[in-house]
N, C-alpha and C positions, 0 to 999 in steps of 0.2 A: 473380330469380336467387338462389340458395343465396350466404348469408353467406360470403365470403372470410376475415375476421380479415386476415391479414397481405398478404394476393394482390388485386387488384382486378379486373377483367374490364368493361371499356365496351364497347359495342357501338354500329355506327353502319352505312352502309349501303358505308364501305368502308375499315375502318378497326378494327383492337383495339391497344388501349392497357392493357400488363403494365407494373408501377411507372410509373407517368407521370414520376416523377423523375429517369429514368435519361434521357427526353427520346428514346427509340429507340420506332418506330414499325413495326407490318410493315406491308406490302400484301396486301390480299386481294383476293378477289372476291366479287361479291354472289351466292355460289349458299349457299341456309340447309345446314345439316346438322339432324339430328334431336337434339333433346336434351330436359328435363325438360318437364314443360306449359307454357304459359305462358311457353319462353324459346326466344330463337334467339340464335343466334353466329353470326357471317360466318365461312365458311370460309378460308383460308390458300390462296397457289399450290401446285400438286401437288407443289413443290419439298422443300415443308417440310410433311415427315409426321411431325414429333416430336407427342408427345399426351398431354393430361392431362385429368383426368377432373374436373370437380366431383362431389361424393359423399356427400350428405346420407346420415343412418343408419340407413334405409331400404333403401340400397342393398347389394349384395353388394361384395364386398373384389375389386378388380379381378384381371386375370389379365397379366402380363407376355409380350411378344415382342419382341427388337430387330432394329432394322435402320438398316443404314447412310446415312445422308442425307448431303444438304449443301443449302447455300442460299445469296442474299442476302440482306440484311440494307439496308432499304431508308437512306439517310443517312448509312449509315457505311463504304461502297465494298468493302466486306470479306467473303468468304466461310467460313461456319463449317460443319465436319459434325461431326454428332454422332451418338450410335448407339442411341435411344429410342424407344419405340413402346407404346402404352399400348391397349389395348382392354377395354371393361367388356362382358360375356354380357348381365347382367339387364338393359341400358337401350338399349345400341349406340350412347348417346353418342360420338364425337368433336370434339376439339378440338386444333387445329394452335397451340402455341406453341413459341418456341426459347429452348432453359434457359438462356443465356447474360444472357438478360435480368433473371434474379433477381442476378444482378451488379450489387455497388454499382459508381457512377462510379469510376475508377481515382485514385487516391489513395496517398500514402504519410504522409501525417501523420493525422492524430487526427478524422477523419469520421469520423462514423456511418453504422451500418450495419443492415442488418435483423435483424430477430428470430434469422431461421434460419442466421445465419453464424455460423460455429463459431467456438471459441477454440484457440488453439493457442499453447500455454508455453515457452519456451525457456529453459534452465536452463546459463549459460552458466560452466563452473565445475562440473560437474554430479559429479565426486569428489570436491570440494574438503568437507571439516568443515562450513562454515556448510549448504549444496547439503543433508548428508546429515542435518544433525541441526534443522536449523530450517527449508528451504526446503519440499523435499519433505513430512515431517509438514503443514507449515501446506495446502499444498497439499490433501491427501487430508483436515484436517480442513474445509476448507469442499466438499471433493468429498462426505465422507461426511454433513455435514448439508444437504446441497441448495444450497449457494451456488454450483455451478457449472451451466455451460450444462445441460441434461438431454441424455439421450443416445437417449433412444427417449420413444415416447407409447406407449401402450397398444394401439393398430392399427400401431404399426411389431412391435412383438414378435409381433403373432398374424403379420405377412406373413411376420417372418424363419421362424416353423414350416416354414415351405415354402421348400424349397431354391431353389424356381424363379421363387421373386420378388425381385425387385429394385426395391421402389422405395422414394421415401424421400417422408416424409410431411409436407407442409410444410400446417400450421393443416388445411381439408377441400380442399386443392389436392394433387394425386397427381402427382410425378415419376418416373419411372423411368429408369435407366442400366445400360447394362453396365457402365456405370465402376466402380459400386456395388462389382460383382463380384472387379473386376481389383485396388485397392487395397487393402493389409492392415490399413491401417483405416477402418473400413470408413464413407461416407460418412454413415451414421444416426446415427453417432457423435459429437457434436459440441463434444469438448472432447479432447485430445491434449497430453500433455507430450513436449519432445524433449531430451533430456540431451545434452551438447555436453562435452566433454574433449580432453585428448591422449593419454591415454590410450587404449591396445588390448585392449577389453573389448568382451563380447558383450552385448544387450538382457538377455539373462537373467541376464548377471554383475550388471551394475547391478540387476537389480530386485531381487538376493539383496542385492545390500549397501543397498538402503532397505527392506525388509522389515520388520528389526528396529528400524528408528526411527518404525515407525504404530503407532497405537495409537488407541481409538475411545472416542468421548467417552461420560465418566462416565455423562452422563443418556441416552446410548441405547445399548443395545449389541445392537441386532436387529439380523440379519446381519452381523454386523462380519467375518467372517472372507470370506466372500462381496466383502461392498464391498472387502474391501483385495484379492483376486484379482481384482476389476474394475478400481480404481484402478491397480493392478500393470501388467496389459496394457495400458494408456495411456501406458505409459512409452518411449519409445524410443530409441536410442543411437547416436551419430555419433560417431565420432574426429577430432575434426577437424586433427589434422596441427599442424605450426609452421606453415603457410601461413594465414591466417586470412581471405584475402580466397576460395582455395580451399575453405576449411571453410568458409565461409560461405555462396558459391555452394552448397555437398552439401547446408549444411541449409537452406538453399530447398527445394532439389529434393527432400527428405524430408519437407517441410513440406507443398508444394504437393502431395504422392501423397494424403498423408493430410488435405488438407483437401478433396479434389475441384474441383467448377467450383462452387461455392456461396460467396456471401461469406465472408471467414476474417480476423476479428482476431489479433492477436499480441502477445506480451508477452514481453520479454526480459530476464530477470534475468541481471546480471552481475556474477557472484561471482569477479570477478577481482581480482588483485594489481594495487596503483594504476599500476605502472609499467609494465602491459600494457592498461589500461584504454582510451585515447583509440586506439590500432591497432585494439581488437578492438571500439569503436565504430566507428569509422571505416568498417571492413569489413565489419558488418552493415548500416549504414548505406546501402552501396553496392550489398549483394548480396545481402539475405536480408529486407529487408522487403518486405512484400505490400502489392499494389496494390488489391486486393478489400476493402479496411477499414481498421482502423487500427491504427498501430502504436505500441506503448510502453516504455520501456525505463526496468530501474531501474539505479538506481547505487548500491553499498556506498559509505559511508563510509570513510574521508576522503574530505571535498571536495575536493580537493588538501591540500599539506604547507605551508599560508599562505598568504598574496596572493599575492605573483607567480607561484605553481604552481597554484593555483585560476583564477587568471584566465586560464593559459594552459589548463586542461582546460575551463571553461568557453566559450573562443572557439573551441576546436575541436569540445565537443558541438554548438555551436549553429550551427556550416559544415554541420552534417551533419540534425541535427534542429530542429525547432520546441519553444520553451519546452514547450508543453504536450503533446509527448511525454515529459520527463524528468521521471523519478520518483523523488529521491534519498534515501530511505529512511533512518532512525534508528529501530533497533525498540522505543529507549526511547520513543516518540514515539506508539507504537502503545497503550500502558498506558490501562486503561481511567480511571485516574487524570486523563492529560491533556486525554481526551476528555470530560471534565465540568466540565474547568475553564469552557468558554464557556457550556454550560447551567445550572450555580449564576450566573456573573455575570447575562446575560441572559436568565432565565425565571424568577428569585425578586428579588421588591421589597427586601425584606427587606434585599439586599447590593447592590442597584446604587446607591440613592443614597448608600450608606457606603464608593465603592469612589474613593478620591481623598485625598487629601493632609491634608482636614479631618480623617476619621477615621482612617486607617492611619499608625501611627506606623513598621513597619519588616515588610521582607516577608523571609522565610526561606527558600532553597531546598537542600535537603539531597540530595545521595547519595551515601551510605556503604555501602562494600562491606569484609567483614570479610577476603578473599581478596585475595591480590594475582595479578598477572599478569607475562608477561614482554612487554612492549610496545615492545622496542626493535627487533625484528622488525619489526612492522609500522610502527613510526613511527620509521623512521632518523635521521631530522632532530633527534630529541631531545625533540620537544614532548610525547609522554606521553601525560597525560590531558585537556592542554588541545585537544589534534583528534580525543581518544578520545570524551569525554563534554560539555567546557565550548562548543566550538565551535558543537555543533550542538544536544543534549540540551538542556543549562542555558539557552542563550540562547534559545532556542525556547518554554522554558518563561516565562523570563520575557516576552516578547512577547506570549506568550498573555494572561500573567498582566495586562500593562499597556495592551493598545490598546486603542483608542476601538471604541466598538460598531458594527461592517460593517454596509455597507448591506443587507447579506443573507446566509445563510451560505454561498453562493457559494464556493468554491475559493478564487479570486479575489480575491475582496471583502478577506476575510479575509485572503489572504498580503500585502495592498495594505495592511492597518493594520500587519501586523506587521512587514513593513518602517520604517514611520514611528517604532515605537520604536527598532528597534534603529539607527536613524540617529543618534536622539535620546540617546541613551546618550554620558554625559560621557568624554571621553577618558580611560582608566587612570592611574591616577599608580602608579609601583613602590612607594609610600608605603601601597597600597590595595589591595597584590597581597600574599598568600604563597603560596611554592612549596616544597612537601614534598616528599620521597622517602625511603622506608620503610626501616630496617636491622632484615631477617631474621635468625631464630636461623640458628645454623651449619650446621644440617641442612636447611635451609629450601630449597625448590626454586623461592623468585625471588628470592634475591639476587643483585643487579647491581651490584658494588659498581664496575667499571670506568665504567660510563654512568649516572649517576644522574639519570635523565630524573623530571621531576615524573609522581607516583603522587597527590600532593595542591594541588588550588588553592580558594584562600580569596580573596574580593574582596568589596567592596565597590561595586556599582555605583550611579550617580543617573541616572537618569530626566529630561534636560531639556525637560521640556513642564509644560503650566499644570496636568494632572493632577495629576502626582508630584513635582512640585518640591519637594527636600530631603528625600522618602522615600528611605532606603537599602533597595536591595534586596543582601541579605545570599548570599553564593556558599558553599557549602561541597563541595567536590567531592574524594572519596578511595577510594581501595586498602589494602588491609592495617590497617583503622580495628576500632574492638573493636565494633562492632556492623554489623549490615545494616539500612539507614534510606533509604528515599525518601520527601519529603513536603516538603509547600509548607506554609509556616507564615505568616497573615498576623495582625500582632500592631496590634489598634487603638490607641487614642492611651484614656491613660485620664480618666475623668470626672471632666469641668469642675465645681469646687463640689462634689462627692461628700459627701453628707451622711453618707456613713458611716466619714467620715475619720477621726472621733472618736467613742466610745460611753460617754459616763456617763467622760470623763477620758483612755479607753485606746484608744489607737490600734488601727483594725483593718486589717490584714495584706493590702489589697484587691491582686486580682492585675489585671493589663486582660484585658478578653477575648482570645476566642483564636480564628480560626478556620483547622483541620488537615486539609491534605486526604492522607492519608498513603494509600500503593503497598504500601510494604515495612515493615515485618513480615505486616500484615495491612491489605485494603486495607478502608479507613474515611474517616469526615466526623467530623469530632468539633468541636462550638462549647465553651469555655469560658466561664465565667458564673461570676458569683459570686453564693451562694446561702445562707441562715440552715438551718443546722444545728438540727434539730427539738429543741424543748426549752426550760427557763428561760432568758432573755438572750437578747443579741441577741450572737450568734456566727456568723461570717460565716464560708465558703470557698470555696474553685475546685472548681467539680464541672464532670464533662465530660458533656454532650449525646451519645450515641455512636450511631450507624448504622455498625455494625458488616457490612461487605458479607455473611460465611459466615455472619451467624444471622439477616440479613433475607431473603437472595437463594437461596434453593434451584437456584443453578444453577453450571455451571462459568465461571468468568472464562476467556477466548480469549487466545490465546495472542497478543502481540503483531503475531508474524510474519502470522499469521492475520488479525487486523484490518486492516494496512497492504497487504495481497494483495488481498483485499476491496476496500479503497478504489481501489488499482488498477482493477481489473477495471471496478468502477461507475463513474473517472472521477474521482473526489473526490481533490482533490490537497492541500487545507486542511492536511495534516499534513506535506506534505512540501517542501524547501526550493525556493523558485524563485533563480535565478542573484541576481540582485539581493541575496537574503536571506544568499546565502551569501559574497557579498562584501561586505555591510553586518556581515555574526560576526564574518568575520576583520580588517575593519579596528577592531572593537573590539576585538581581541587584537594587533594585530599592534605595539603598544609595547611589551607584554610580552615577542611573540615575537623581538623586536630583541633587546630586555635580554637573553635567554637565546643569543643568537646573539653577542654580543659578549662573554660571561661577565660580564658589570655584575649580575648579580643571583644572588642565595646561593637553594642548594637547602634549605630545612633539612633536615637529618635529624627523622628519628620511628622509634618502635620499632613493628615491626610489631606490631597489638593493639591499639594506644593508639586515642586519642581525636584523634591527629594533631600538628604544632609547637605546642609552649608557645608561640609567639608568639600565634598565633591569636586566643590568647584577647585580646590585647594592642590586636587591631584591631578587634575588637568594641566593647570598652570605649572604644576612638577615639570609634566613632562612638555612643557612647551606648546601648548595645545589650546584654544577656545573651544568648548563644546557649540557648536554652532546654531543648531536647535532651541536654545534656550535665550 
């Protein structure tokens, strides 16, 4: 029999078996029908006249007819009709199956599903800023380099020539539907965004207001005006009302049009405000996830506004979902920066046996932003930049930076070491914390001067395990600072005995290595070394190692949103927080968050521009430390 790829077909003398795993069996009878040399199929009761064709490329492109059926379904007491009928001129093959069987088992959390089940977006929030200027782009740029489902094969576009076929092309297995016909998107289709608002707008209003935010990457720009009016019409818009268990049920039912009877994953971005967040879970939860595949849903940041608001959003996602549906996203987290951190530790010799307490004297993590923001909107509570950036970003990083090597790189594996640090992390002393907040010129459009929520946090944290014991990992987290800096700085311990401590009487100037993995300005690896200056004498200096990303990599760096979509889509959860990880963050802030909730602890001021509090500098030198950056 002709290779399937994704279909199977056994034969027996009373008996065919379509996905054996779905475990549904028909009845037939033993009369052969005619099909290629060499093959027979047991025919179907006359009940079930649906048909599809095997079609080696030999064959001619079949010709469509429907008609209305029905049948039993032997096992499962239930009666289905359907309205399919497939006939081929050149061969007068038939074969009797029912399409219901390319259905995965029903399902609402995170099974897999087959090849040919579509994807289908849900963009919940879909006017909202983040929706228009980072969701949608990131979308259309892995639409437009192939990282989305495909939407036709090369024999689904010659059928669609012909007005009068309808089938859709699953590996060399031929379905046909009038269904095809009757939905507006159309079932060959297999990837679909649906925008979800309160707003009362038309599909074509939205597609005009994301229009202006595509744009097609650097290294290709063939077709690009074609891909974004293909991307475009995949768009589709639902209002969905204050009722949200309402709006939910709609985009079901606008979901299921455009996914057909074919398996159909889902993904649900929710770009909501936090205080509408756990309702508008809740009632997707109830009413709009599909039972055909799997369902996933991300979450914006904040994780809640502290422990006891986090724990309460946590025990209600998880009334509704399974851990490994949620997907709670930080697009700092997406930087191809962070994603290299596990590949330098675990893929070069070079730095795993140096990655430990013997050699690493103090680790650095920096982000500095020269901009400030007005953040007392979104984080009422007062906490700032510590639920903006420290909670999830910084702690995340350092976890990477410090667990023990997973037993695989696994999702899993992974979020199960990076838990183990952040447990491990010595409880804050206020002695170990400073908190900043910025004083703009007078013309300045963030100054706050009624709520002076932290713009700046500075800490000190230790690491208690046999790895990093008494290594400080160094925090520098700010707004409105004179420069834009992301970069992890790990600073060795310097050499024991250094024979070059003295030359001929004079001291020389040795710096410790240095290894930089910097994001922002430009992203790079840079090792420091100290190295003889060509010439008479022996004169020593710090010269930097540099792999420069833009003059090795001829290509464009992805845009965060992009990578964390991606990992979506594939299942790869490694970068994003599991519940666990998010109440292991916040109980290592939440002595802070106390001190700021009882006023016990001073905001400093700093002038927007600066390098951040004069004190700063005061906590470094505590612990033994130059910030070297500065």
């Amino acid at each position: 029999m002709a290779s399937l790829s994704s279909v199977s077909l056994s034969t027996s003398s009373s008996e065919i078996s379509i996905f054996p795993s779905t475990n549904r069996k028909l009845a037939v009878l033993p009369t052969a029908v005619r099909t290629f040399p060499g093959q027979t199929i047991k025919k179907t009761r006359t009940q079930m006249i649906n048909v599809a064709h095997v079609q080696p490329p030999e064959v001619n492109k079949p010709h469509c007819s429907i008609r209305s059926t029905s049948f039993n379904v032997e096992g499962t007491g239930s009666t289905t009709s359907l309205d399919e009928e497939v006939k081929v001129d050149a061969s007068g093959m038939e074969v009797s199956i029912k399409l219901p069987l390319f259905e995965t088992p029903s399902s609402s959390t995170d099974a897999e599903t087959d090849d040919s089940a579509s994807l289908s977006v849900a963009v919940i929030g879909a006017t909202g800023l983040l929706a228009r200027t980072k969701i949608f782009p990131a979308l259309f740029a892995l639409y437009y380099s192939g990282h989305l489902p495909e939407n036709t094969t090369a024999k689904q576009e010659e059928a669609k020539k012909d007005p009068t076929k309808c089938c859709v092309f699953v590996s060399t297995l031929v379905i046909c539907s009038s269904q095809a016909v009757k939905n507006n998107w159309r079932v060959d289709e297999k990837f679909g965004i649906f925008g979800y608002s309160r707003k009362n707008l038309t599909e074509d209003h939205l597609r005009a207001i994301i229009a202006p935010t595509l744009s097609c990457r650097i290294d290709h720009q063939e077709n690009c005006e074609e891909k974004m009016d293909a991307f475009l019409k995949r768009i589709f818009y639902l209002n969905g009302g204050y009722d949200n268990r309402e709006g939910m049920s709609n985009l079901n039912t606008l979901m299921e049009e455009g996914e057909g009877k074919f398996g159909a994953n889902r993904i649900f971005y929710l770009s909501v405000p936090q205080e509408a967040l756990i309702d508008v879970a809740s009632s997707l939860a109830e009413k709009a996830q599909t039972q055909r595949g799997w369902n996933r849903v991300i979450i914006e940041k904040p994780f809640g506004l502290g422990l006891f608001s986090s724990h309460q959003l946590t025990n209600s996602l998880l009334s509704d979902f399974e851990e490994k549906q949620l997907y709670r996203i930080d697009h700092l987290l997406g930087r191809n920066t962070i994603e290299n951190l596990a590949v330098l530790r675990f893929s070069n010799v070079v730095f795993m046996p140096l990655w430990n307490r013997s050699y690493i004297h103090n680790i650095q993590v920096t982000f500095s932003e020269e901009l400030g923001m007005q953040t007392s909107a979104r984080y009422p509570n007062g906490y700032g930049i510590l639920g903006d950036v420290v909670h999830s970003h910084i702690f995340q990083t350092v976890a990477l930076l410090a667990m023990e090597p997973p037993v695989t790189l696994d999702g899993e594996d992974i979020r199960y070491e990076k838990v183990k640090v952040l447990k491990s992390i010595r409880k804050l002393e206020s002695s170990d914390v400073i908190l900043g907040h910025y004083e703009a010129d007078s013309g300045s459009n963030f100054k706050d001067k009624d709520n002076p929520i932290p713009t700046y946090f500075g800490a000190v944290l230790y690491v208690d395990n046999a790895r990093w014991d008494g290594v400080p990992f160094l925090i520098k987290a700010g707004r409105g600072l004179k420069k834009n800096r992301v970069e992890i700085r790990i600073q060795f311990r310097r050499v024991p005995g250094n024979l070059y401590n003295k030359d001929g009487g004079h001291m020389q100037n040795l710096a410790t290595n240095d290894l930089i993995l910097r994001d922002v300005p430009d992203e790079a690896i840079l090792v420091r070394i100290n190295n003889k200056i060509p010439g008479l004498g022996m004169n020593l200096e710090a010269s930097e190692l540099n792999l420069l990303y833009k003059d090795k990599y001829n290509v464009e760096i992805t845009d965060s949103y992009e990578q964390l979509l991606h990992d979506v889509i594939d299942g790869d959860n490694h970068l994003f927080m599991r519940s666990d990880e998010v109440e292991a963050a916040w109980n290592v802030l939440s002595p802070v968050l106390s001190e700021l909730d009882n006023n016990n602890v001073t905001v400093e001021r700093y002038n927007f521009g600066s390098k951040g509090p004069d004190k700063a500098g005061n906590l470094w030198a505590k612990h033994g430390v130059q910030w070297l950056d500065d």
